[in-house]
C-alpha positions in Angstrom: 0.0 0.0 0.0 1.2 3.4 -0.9 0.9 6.0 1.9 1.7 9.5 1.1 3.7 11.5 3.4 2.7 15.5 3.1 3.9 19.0 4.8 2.7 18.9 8.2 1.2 21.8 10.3 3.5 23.0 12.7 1.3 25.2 14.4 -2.0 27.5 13.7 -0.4 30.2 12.0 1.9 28.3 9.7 0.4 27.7 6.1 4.0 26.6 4.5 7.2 25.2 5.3 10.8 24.9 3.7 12.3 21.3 3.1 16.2 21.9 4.9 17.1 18.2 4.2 16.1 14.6 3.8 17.4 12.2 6.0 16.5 9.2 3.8 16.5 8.5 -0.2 14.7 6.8 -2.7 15.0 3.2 -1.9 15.9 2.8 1.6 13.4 1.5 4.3 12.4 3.2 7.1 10.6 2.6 10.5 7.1 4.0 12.6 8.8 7.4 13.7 12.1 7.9 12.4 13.2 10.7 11.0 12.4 11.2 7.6 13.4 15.0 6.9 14.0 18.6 8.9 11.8 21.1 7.8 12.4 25.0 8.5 9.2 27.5 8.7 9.1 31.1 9.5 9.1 30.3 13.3 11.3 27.1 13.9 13.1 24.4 12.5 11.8 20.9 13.3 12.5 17.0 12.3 10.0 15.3 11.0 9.4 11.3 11.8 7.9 9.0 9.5 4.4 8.3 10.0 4.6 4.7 7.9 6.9 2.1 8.4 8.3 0.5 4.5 10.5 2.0 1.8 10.7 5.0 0.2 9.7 5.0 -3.5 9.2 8.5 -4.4 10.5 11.8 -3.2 8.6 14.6 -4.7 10.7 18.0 -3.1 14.3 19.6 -3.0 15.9 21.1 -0.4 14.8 24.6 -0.4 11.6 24.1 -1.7 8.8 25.8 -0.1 5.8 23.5 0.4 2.3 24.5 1.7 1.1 22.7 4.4 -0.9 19.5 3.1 0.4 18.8 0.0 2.1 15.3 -0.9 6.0 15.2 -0.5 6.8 12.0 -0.4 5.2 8.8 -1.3 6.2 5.3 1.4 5.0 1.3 0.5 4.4 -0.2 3.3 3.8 -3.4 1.6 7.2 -3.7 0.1 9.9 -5.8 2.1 13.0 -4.1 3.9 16.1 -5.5 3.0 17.8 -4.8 6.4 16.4 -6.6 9.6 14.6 -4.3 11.8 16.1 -5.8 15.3 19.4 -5.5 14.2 22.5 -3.6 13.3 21.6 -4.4 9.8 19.4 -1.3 9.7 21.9 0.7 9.8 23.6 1.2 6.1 27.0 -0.7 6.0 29.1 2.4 5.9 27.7 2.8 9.4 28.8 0.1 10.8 32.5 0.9 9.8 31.8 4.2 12.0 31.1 2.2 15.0 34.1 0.4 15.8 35.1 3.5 17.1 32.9 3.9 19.6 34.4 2.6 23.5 32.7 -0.4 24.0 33.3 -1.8 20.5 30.3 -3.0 19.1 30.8 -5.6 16.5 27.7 -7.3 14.2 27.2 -9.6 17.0 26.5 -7.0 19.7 24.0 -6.0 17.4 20.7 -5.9 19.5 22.0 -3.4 22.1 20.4 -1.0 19.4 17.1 -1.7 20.5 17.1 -3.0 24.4 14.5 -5.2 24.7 13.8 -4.8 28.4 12.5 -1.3 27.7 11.9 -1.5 23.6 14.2 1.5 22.8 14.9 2.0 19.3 17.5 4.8 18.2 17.5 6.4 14.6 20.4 5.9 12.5 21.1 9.7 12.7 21.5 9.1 16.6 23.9 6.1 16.3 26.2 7.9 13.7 26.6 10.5 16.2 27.1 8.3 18.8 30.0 7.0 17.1 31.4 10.2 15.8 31.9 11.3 19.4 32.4 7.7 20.6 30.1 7.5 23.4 29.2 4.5 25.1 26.0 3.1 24.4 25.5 2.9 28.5 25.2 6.8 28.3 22.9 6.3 25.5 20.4 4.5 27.2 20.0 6.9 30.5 19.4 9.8 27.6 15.6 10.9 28.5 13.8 11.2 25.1 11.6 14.4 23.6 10.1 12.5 20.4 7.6 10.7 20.1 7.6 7.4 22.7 10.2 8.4 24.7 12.4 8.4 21.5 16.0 10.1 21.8 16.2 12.5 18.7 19.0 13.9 17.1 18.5 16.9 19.1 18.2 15.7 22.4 22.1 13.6 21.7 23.8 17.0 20.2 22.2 19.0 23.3 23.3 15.7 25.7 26.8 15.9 24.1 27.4 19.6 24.0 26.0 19.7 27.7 29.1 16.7 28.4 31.8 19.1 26.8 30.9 22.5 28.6 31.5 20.5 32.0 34.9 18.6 30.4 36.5 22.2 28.4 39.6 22.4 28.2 41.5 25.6 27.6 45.0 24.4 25.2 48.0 26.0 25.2 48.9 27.5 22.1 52.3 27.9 20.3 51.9 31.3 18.5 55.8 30.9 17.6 55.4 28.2 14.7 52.5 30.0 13.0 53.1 30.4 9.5 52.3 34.0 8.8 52.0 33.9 5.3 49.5 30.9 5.3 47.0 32.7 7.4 47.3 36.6 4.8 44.4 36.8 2.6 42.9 33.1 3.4 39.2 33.0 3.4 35.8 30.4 3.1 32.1 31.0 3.2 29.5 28.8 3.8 25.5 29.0 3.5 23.0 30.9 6.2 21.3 28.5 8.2 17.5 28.6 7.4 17.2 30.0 11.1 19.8 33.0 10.6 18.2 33.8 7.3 15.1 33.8 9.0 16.3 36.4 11.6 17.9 38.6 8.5 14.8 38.9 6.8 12.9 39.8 10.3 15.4 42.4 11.7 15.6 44.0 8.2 11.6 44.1 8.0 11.5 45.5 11.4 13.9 48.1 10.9 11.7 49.4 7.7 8.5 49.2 9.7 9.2 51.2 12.9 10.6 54.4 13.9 12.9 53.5 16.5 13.5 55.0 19.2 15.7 54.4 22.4 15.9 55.8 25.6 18.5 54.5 28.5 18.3 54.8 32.5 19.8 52.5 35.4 18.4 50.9 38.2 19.2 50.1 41.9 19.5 46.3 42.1 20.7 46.0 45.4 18.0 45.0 47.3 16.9 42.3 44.7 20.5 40.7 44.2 21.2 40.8 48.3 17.3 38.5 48.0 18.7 36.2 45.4 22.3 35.7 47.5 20.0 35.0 51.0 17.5 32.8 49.3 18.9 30.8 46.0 19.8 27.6 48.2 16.0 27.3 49.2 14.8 28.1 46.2 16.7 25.5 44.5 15.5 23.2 46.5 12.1 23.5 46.2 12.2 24.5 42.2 14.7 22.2 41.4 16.7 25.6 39.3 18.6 28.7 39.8 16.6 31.5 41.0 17.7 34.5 38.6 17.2 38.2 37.8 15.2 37.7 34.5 11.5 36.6 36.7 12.4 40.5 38.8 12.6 41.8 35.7 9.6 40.8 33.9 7.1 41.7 36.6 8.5 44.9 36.7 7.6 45.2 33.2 4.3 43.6 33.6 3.7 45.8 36.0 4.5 48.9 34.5 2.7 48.0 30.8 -0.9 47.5 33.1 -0.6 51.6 33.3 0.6 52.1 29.7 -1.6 50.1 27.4 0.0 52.3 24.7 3.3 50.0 25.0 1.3 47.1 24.9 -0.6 48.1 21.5 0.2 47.2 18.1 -0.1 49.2 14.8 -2.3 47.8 12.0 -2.6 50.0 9.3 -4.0 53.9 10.5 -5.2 51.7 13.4 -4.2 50.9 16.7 -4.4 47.4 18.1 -5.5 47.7 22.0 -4.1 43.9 23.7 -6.1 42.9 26.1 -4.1 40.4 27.2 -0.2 40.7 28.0 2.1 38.0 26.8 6.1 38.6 26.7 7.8 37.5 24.1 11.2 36.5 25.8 14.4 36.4 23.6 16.2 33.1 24.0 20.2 32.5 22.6 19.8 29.2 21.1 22.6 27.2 19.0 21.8 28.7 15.3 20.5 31.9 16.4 17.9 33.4 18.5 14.0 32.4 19.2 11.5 34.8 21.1 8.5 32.6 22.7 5.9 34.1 24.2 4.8 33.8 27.8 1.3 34.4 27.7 -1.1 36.3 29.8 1.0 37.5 32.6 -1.3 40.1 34.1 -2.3 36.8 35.4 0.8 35.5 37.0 2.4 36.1 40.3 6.3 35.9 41.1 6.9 32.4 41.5 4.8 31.8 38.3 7.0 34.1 36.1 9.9 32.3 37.7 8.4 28.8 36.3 7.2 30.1 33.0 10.9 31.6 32.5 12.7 28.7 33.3 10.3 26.3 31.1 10.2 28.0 28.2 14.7 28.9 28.1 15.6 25.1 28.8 12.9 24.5 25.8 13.9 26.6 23.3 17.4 25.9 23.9 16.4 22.1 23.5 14.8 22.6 20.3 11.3 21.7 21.9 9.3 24.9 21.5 5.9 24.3 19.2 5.8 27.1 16.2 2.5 28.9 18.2 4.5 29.4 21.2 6.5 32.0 19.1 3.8 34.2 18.1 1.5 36.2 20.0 3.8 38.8 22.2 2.5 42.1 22.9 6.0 43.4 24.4 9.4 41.8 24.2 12.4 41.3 26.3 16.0 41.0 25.9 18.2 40.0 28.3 22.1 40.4 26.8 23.6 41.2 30.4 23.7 37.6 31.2 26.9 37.8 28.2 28.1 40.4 30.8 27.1 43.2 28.2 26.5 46.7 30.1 23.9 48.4 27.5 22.0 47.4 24.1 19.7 48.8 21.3 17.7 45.7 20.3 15.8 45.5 17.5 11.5 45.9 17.9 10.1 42.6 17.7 7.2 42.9 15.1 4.4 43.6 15.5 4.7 44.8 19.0 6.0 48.3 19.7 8.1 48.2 22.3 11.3 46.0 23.5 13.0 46.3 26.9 16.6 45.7 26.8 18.0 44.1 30.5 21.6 45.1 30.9 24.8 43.3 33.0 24.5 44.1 36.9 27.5 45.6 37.8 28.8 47.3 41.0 29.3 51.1 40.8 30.1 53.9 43.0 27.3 55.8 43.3 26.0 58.9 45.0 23.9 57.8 47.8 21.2 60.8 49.1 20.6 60.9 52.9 18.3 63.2 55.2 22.2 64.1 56.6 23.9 64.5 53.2 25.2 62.8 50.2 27.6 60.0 50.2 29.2 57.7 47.8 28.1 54.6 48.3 29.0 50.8 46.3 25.7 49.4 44.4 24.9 46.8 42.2 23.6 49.1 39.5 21.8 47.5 36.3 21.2 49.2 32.8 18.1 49.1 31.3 17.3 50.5 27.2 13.6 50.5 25.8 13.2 50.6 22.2 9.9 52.1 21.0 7.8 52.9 17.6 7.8 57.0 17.5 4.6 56.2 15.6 2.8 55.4 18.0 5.1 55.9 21.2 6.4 59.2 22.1 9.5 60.5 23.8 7.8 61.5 27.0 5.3 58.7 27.0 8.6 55.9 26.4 10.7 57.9 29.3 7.7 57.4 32.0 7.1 54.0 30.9 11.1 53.2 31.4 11.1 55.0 34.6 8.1 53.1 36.0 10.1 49.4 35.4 12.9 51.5 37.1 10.9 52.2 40.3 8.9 48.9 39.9 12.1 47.2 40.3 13.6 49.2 43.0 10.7 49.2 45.4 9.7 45.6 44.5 7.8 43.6 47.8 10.3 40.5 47.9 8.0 38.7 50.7 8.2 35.2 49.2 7.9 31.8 50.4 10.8 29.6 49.5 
């Protein structure tokens, strides 16, 4: 039987998606829920599992072609017979199994069903077990690897995230001998490679924004000191109750939340000659990820209290940074929020994330000398001061109105209750 595989939906507002590469070819078989392709859409780039077991016998899109959602792009028989066993090492392709005498426990043919265990029915892609060998791990890490796909299944993602994760804790800074470089071998050397679809994703958006909105920035800092000396008295309790670090970001987007509930201006967008009133208040939250950058959206925080912005932060960074954000969970922000101090940068101009009209811009906390007012006369005083920059649409936002929103997150933050249970 001939079961056609088409563009999936990856999420309400998606009506097209861009095939980044196959992961199979005419002619080989393929099981329930491996990975057939990666797809790229406007939002997020995702791998796709099969949804047929068989063999492939048509493929019916390029890389780089654009597909609406629906429409057939490959075609799988599940009838016909696979040519490899499916419990063994055989599925793998034979070039494969050259790879893997590299890995520590050297597998040969015979070790072959410790591929799939059959205590707990595992099966890992060929994609996985390539890259398993590459960086020769042992199969015994393998198995305690907790899965995102489908069944528990560990994905290509969730190994590259495991093994990056593995080298961050083992670095290694080398010493370097600058005195046999070959001067003349690195003058007037150069290479170039292709955008990732992410990046030129991010290109086209910045770009767009930048012809869309009037920006407009305007700077102030903040008194931390209260809110760090909190975090250094109570990060041991919160961890162990939370199970994560306590940080400044959760502070920093009540503030915010806080201060857009009097300006509903900020939390508007522009369509056309009108203006777009929100009535609820989701922050988009920029997140650093591998290829580039993703800005989900936590919604309906007039809703939430402290420890529930803490949650919602934490949940959706360690998602996005695992690859495990759904395409609707980047669209919907009213405001946005960057956060480049945790890169220990002092100040920023981000670019407005459209179609909101206003992005807050969370700067490096840093200890300053600063003059401290009394009732008995100024001092200079040591404070953990923190920078903050709003970027706003003149269209709609003026300078006075952008200044008193600024200055509102400013004393938000600085006379913040911090009565919470930990």
């Amino acid at each position: 039987m001939i079961i056609d595989v088409v563009m999936p939906k990856m999420g309400e507002s998606i009506t097209e998606g861009t095939i980044l590469e196959w992961k199979k070819r005419v002619g080989d078989s393929i099981a329930m829920d491996e990975i057939l392709l990666e797809i790229g859409t406007d939002k997020v780039d995702s791998e796709i599992p099969s949804s047929a077991e068989g063999v492939i016998v048509e493929i019916l899109a390029k890389p780089n072609d654009v597909i609406e959602v629906g429409k057939v792009i490959a075609k799988i028989d599940s009838e016909k017979e696979s040519s490899k066993s499916k419990d063994s090492f055989e599925n793998i392709d034979e070039s494969f199994s050259a790879d893997l005498s590299k890995v520590e426990e050297k597998i040969s043919i015979n070790d072959s069903k410790t591929i799939i265990n059959q205590k707990e029915k595992r099966f890992f892609s060929p994609v996985v077990m390539k890259i398993v060998a590459e960086n020769q791990l042992p199969l015994s890490e393998l198995e305690k690897i907790t899965g995102t796909g489908r069944k528990g299944r560990v994905t290509k993602k969730d190994i590259l995230f495991y093994i990056n994760e593995k080298e961050k804790s083992e670095i290694v800074i080398p010493k370097k001998d600058f005195g046999n470089i070959d001067q003349k071998s690195q003058i007037g050397t150069s290479n170039q490679e292709e955008m990732s679809h992410m990046r030129q994703v991010i290109s086209k958006h910045m770009v767009e924004s930048l012809s869309t909105s009037a920006h407009v920035y305007v700077m102030t800092d903040v008194d931390m000191s209260r809110i760090v000396e909190f975090v250094k008295l109570n990060e041991v309790s919160f961890k162990d109750q939370e199970s994560y670090n306590l940080t400044y970001t959760p502070f920093v987007v009540q503030a915010a939340v806080q201060a857009l509930l009097g300006f509903p201006k900020m939390n508007a967008s522009i369509d056309d000659t009108k203006i777009k009133y929100h009535r609820h208040i989701n922050i988009g939250l920029a997140v650093s990820v591998d290829n580039g950058l993703m800005v989900p959206s936590l919604l309906h925080c007039e809703e939430k209290n402290f420890l529930g912005f803490c949650r919602s932060v934490n949940d959706i960074a360690k998602r996005a940074r695992k690859g495990d954000i759904n395409p609707d969970e980047l669209s919907g922000s009213t405001f946005s929020i960057t956060n480049f101090g945790v890169f220990g940068v002092t100040l920023g101009t981000p670019i407005i994330n459209q179609p909101n009209v206003g992005i807050l811009g969370v700067g490096a906390i840093k200890k300053r000398p600063v003059v401290v007012e009394d009732v008995d006369g100024d001092s200079i005083g040591i404070k953990n001061m923190m920078m903050l920059s709003l970027g706003f649409d003149h269209r709609l936002i003026d300078g006075a109105e952008g200044s008193n929103f600024i200055t509102s997150v400013k004393r938000n933050l600085e006379t913040m209750s911090l009565e919470f249970n930990f």
